[in-house]
N, C-alpha and C positions, 0 to 999 in steps of 0.2 A: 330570794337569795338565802337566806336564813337557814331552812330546811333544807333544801335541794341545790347545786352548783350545777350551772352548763357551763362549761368548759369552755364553748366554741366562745364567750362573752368576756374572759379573761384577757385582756390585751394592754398595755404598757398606762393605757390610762385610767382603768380601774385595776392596777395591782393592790394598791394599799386599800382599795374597800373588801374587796375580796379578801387579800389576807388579812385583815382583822376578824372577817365575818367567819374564816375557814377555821381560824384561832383557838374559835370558842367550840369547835366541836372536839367530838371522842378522840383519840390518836387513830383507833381504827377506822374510823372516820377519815379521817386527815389522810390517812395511807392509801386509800380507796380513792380519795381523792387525786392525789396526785399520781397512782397508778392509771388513772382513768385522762389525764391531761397528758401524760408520757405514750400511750396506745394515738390519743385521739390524733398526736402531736405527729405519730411515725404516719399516722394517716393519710395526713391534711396537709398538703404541700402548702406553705404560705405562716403557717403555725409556728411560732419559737415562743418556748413557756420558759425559756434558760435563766431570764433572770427572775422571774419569779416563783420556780425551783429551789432555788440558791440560797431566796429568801429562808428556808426551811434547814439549811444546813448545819443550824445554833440550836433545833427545837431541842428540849430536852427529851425525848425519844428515842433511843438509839432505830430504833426501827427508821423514822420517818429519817434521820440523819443517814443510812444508810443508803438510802431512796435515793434521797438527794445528791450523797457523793456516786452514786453511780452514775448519776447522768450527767457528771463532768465528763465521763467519755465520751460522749458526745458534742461534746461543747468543741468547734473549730476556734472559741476566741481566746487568744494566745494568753488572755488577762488571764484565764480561768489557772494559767499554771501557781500565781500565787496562791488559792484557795485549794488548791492540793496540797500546797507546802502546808499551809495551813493546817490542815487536817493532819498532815504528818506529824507536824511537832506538837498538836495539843491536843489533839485526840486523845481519849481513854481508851475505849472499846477498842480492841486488837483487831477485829475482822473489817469494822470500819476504817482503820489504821491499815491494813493489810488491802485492802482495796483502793484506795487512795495511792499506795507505794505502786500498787501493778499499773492505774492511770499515769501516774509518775513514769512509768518504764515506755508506757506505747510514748508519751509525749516524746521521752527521750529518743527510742527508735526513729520517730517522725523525723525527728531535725539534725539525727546522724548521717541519716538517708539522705539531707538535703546540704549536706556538708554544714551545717551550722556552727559556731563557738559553742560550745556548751561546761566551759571550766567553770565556772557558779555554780550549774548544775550539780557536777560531780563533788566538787564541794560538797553541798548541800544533804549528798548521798552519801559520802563517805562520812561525813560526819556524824548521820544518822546511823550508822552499822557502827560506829564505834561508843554512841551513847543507849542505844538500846538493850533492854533488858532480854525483850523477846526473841528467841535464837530464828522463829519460822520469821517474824518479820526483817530479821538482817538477810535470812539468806531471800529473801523476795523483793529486796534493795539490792544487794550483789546481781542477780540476774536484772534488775534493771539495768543498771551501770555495765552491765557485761558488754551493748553494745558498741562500748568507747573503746577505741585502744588505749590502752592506759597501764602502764609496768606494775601501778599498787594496785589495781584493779585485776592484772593477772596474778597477781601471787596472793591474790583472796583467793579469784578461784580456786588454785592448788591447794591452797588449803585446806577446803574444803574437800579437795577431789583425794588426798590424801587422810581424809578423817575413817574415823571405823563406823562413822555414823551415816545411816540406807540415805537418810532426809539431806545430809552434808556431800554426800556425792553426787544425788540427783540435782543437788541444785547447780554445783561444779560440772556436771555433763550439759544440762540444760545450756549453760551461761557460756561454754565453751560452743556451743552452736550457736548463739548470738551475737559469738566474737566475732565469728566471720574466718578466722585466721585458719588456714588448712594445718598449721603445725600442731596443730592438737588434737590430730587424728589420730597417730599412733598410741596417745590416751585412751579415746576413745573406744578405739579397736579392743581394748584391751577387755573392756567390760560387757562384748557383747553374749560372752558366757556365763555370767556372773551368777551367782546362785538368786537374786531377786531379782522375779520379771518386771518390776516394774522400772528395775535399775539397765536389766537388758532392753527393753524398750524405748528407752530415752536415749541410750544410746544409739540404736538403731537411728532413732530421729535426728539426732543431733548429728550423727554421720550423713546420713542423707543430706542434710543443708551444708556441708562440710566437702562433702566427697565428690567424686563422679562416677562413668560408668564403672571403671574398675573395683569399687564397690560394690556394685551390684551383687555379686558371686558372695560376699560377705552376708547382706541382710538378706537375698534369698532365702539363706540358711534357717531365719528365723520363721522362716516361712510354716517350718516344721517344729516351730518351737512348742510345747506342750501346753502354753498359756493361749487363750485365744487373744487375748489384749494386745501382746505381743506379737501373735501375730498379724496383728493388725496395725500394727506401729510397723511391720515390714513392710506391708502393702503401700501404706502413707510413703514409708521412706523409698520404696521404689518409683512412686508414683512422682518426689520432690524431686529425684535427676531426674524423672525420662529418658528419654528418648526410644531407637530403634527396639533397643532387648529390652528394653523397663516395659514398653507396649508388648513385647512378646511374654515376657512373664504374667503380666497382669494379665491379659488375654485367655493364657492356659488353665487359669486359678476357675473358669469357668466349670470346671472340673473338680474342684474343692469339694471335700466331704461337709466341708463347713458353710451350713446356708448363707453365712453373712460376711465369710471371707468373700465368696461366690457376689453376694452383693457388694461388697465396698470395693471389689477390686472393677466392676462394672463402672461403679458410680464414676472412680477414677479415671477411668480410660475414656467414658465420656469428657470427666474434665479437660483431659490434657489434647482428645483433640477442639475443644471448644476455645483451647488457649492457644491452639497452633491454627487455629481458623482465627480468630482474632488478632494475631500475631501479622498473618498474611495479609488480612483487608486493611491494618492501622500500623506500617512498619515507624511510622514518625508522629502520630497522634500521643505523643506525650507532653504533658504538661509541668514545666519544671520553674520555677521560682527564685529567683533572682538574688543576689546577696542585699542590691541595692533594696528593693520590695519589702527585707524582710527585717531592712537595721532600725528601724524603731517599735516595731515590735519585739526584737533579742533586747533591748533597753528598758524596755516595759518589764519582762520578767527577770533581769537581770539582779534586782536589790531582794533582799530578805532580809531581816533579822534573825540572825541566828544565836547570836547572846542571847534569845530568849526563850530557848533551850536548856533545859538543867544538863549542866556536867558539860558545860561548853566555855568552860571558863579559861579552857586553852587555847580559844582563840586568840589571833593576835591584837594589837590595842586597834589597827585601821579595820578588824573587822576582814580579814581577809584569811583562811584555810590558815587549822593548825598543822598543816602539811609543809613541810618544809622541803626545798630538794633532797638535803642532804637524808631525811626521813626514809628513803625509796633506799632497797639496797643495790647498790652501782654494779653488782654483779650479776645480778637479775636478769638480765636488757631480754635476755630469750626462757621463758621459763621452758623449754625443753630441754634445751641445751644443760640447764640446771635440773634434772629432773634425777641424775646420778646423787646427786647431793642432797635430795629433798629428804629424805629419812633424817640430817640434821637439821634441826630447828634452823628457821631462816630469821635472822633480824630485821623485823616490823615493827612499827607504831606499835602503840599500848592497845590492841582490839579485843574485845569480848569476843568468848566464845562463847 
């Protein structure tokens, strides 16, 4: 054991011989190691190395910390949501910090989807986008939170969608296709000419999850867009409505001067009919999860401490969001509806930019 680790030998009652023995090797070492337990783990049905991954998540390695907070995505166990909070509020490393915020985001997505409470959550987020120094990691917290309906949660977006900054509006277009909400399409619509493709592109996507067939005749266009990325982010987004014409478009792209427009618009039309065969043999094979199933696990990740966060001193004395209602502007309630007014400054909380 000393020299060499098998993998397949690690199991809940040799963790702590293991990791003391694993301890004393290289970091490269140690990386190798637990990339070789994560491959053997996707292998080997019966295999869960989660908690003694986790163990690794303190090493002082940003590397091997890395490792380890990425395979909280993986992790189905609801515990695991504190040990991303975790990472969120004491983390050093930015990209480690920035990985941990996007696991944050799918978690969030998961239990929107399944109608859950998630007001702690949003807390816990919003508070972090008002104490952060780093602008990419607020906006990659905003697009988490995006999937909540939530009034201060849209007038971040705006914010952003109204900044002069390329990175402050993709994240506003991204987070506006997470919303879900169709009224912030005419947004959208707006930037699919926009002089940066990578800014016409996101909106092409985020219309596509947004839109429907009527659409179509819109991101076609980019069809012909002069970036290939772009145009590839049409195909995608034709491919997210479907249907009758989204399959006749995809279809004709067989034609494309472009090898790999030519390929991805194939790949797609295989998918979609793979999902309308699946659709037809499984019309009621869904699996949905119950409010009762799922209330003491929302209780389990429900506490944090958030006083122990710097610059969180405005929270209130029970420990509960320095959010107040009156905080929200009462005339906000539709940010479209407000969108004549957006050129003047909107009264919000104290937020870094």
């Amino acid at each position: 054991m000393i020299n060499e680790i098998d993998v397949s030998k690690i199991n809940f009652e040799t963790y702590k011989e293991y990791y003391e023995n694993i301890l004393k090797f290289s970091d490269d070492k140690i990386i190798k190691i637990l990339d070789e337990m994560i491959i053997f783990e996707d292998k080997n049905k019966g295999y869960n190395f989660e908690d003694f991954i986790f163990l690794f998540l303190d090493h002082k390695n940003k590397n091997i910390r890395k490792i380890s907070t990425k395979y909280i995505s993986k992790s189905t166990n609801v515990a695991s949501l504190q040990k991303i909070r975790n990472i969120i509020t004491h983390e050093k490393d930015e990209e480690i910090q920035k990985e941990a915020i996007i696991i944050f985001g799918n978690w969030i997505y998961e239990y929107i989807s399944k109608n859950k409470k998630l007001n702690r959550l949003i807390d816990f987020g919003l508070n972090f986008i008002k104490v952060t120094k780093s602008n990419e990691n607020k906006r990659i917290m905003i697009q988490s939170l995006s999937f909540v309906k939530n009034s201060y949660i849209e007038n971040l977006i705006l914010e952003k969608f109204s900044s002069k900054n390329n990175e402050d509006i993709i994240c506003a277009i991204i987070s506006m296709g997470n919303n879900g909400d169709i009224k912030w399409i005419p947004l959208i619509e707006e930037l699919l000419d926009h002089d940066s493709f990578r800014i016409r592109s996101e909106a092409c996507l985020s219309l596509s999850l947004l839109g429907s067939e009527e659409n179509l005749d819109q991101i076609k266009e980019l069809l012909e867009d002069e970036e290939l990325e772009t145009q590839k982010a049409a195909v995608n987004g034709i491919s997210n409505i479907g249907g009758v014409y989204a399959k006749s478009i995809l279809d004709n792209l067989k034609f494309s001067s472009e090898p790999e427009i030519v390929s991805l618009s194939k790949e797609k039309l295989a998918e979609m009919k793979s999902d309308e065969e699946l659709a037809s043999n499984n019309p009621n094979d869904i699996e949905e999860d119950t409010e009762e199933n799922f209330k003491d696990e929302v209780k389990d990740f429900d506490e944090y401490n958030a006083g122990e966060i710097e610059g969180w001193g405005s929270l209130n004395p029970d420990g509960t969001s320095f959010l107040a209602p009156d905080a929200i502007d009462d005339d906000i309630n539709d940010p479209i509806k407000s969108l004549a007014d957006y050129e003047k400054p909107i009264d919000q909380p104290d937020i870094d930019d």
